[in-house]
N, C-alpha and C positions, 0 to 999 in steps of 0.2 A: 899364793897369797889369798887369794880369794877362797879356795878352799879353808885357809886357816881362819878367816873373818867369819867362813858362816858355823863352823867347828866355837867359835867365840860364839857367835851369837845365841846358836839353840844352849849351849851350857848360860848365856846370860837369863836366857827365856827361863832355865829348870830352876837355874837358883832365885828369879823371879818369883815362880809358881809356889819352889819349895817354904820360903821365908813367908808367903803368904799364908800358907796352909801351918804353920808355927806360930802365926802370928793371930789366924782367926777366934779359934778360943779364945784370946785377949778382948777382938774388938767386939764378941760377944758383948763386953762388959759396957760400953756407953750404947750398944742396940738394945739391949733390957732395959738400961738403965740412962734413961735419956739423959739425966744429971750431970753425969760422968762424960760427959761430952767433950773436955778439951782432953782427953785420956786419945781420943780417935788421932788425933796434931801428934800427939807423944807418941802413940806405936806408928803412926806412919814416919815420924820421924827416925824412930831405929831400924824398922825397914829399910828405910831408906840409906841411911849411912854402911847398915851392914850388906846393902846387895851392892852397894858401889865396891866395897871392901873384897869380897869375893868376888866378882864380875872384873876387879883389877884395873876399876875407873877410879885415879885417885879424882877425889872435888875438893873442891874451894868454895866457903860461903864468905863472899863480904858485904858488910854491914856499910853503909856510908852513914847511918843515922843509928843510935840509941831506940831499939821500936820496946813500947812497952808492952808487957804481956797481960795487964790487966785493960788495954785500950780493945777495940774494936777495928780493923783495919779491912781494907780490899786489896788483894795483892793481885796487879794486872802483869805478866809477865809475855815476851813475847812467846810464841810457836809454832817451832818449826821440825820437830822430834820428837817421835813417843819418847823418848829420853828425856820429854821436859816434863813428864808427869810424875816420876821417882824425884829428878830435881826436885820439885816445888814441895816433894814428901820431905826437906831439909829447911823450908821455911822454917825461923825462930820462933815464930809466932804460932800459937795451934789455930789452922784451918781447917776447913774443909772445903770440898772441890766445887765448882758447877761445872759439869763437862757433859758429852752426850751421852745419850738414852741408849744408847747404842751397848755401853755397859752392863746396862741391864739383864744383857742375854746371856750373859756370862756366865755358867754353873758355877754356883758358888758366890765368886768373885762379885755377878751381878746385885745376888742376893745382899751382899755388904755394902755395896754402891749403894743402890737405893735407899738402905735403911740410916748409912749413916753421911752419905752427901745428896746433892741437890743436883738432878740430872734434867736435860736440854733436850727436844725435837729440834733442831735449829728449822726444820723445814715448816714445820706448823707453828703460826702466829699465835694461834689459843698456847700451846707447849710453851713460845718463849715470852706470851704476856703468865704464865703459871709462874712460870722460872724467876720471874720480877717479884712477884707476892712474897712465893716463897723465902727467896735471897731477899727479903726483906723481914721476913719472918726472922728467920735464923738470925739475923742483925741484933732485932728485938731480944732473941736468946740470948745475947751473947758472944754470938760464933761469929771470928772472924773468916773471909773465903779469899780462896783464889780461882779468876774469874781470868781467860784465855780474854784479851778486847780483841782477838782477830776472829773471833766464832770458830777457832778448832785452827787445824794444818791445811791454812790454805793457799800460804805464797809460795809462789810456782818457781820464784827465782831469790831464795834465802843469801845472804841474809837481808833482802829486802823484804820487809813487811807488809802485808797487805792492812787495807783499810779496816779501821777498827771499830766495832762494833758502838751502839751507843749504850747500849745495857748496864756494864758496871757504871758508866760515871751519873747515869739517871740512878742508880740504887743509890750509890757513894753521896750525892747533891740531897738526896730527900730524905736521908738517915744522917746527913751531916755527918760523915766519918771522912778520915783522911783513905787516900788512895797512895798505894805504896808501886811506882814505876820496878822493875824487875826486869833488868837484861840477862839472858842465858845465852851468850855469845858465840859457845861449839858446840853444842850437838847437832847441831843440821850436821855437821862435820862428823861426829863420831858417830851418829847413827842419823843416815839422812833416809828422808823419804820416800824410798826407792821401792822397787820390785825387782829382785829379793830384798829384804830387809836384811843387812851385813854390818856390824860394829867395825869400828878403826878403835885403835889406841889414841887416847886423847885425853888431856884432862879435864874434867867439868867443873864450869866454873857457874855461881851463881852470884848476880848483883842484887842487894835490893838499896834502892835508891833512900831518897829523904823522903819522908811523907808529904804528899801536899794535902792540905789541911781543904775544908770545903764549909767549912762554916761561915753563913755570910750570903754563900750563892746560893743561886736559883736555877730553875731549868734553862734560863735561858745561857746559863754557862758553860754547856754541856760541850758545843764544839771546840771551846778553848781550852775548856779541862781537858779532853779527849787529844787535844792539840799537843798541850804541854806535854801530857805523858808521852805519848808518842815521841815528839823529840827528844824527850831524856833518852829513854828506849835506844832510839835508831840512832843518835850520837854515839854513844856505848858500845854500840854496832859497827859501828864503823870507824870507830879508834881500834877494836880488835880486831877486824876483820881486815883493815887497810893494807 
């Protein structure tokens, strides 16, 4: 069995790589062409649905709320699985990511992080007062994001969630845009994070919640905001996971 898990996985990883390398001359087109920016939400969007297709992960997107495509949103999802970062590539809405610098290194792969999302030091204070600027910047564009509130894969024991970062909800309060809650309930399960890294059979499921709205508040809302989402989140968590 386990043999056959990691015989899955490195063929998940190739048709990962391969769809990418298909896919990059495409996202050439919003890196020239800054404009063309909700184009990046669209090819990661068909990435994403065709690598679940071939990888033999069926998903499920459910909407509990009407999101519009002409709003500005921040999608906080929880994470607990390189598996939630093709997930979130299925958001309705066109994003882009804030995740680690760490991408960067990436041949190739880095070079398109950098150019068309917004990457994190989480370790350096100057990197993640940058990452605020920016992820406010990109607001100003237009671009809505999805934004990890636990700062990356750091709960130790999923599907309990560790403490969530205050980042998105200070962007979300001072740009006045709604925060959209997002439970991914099994992939700690289909791909958990382990050494080795080994897929199960599993079907991925993504939630996005109702918007909560932030117009109105101030910074001083930031732990309640930060509160609410979290409990949507980790309820959702544990009606599937029970």
């Amino acid at each position: 069995m386990k043999m056959l898990r990691t015989v899955h996985t490195v063929y998940g990883f190739f048709i990962f790589i391969l769809l990418f390398l298909l896919f990059f001359p495409l996202l050439l087109i919003p890196i020239f062409i800054p404009s063309q920016f909700r184009l990046t939400g669209i090819f990661n969007r068909w990435w994403a649905k065709l690598m679940f297709i071939f990888v033999f992960l069926p998903y499920r997107v459910e909407c509990r709320a009407k999101l519009d495509p002409n709003r500005t949103y921040i999608f906080c999802p929880n994470h607990f699985s390189y598996l939630d970062i093709p997930a979130m590539g299925l958001t309705p809405v066109n994003t882009i990511f804030v995740g680690k610098n760490a991408m960067e290194k990436i041949p190739l792969f880095g070079f398109m992080y950098r150019r068309l999302h917004i990457t994190v030091d989480r370790q350096s204070l100057r990197s993640r007062g940058n990452t605020v600027i920016a992820s406010m910047k990109a607001i100003d564009e237009g671009k809505s994001l999805v934004i990890y509130p636990e700062g990356g894969i750091v709960s130790s024991q999923p599907p309990a969630m560790a403490a969530f970062k205050d980042g998105a909800f200070r962007t979300a309060i001072e740009k006045q845009i709604p925060i959209v809650p997002v439970t991914i309930p099994f992939n700690w399960i289909i791909l958990p994070d382990q050494n080795p890294l080994r897929l199960r059979r599993g079907k991925v499921k993504i939630i996005f919640h109702e918007p909560i709205e932030t117009k109105g508040l101030t910074l001083d809302d930031i732990v309640p905001l930060k509160n609410d989402v979290y409990k949507i989140i980790n309820r959702e968590l544990q009606q599937h996971n029970a």
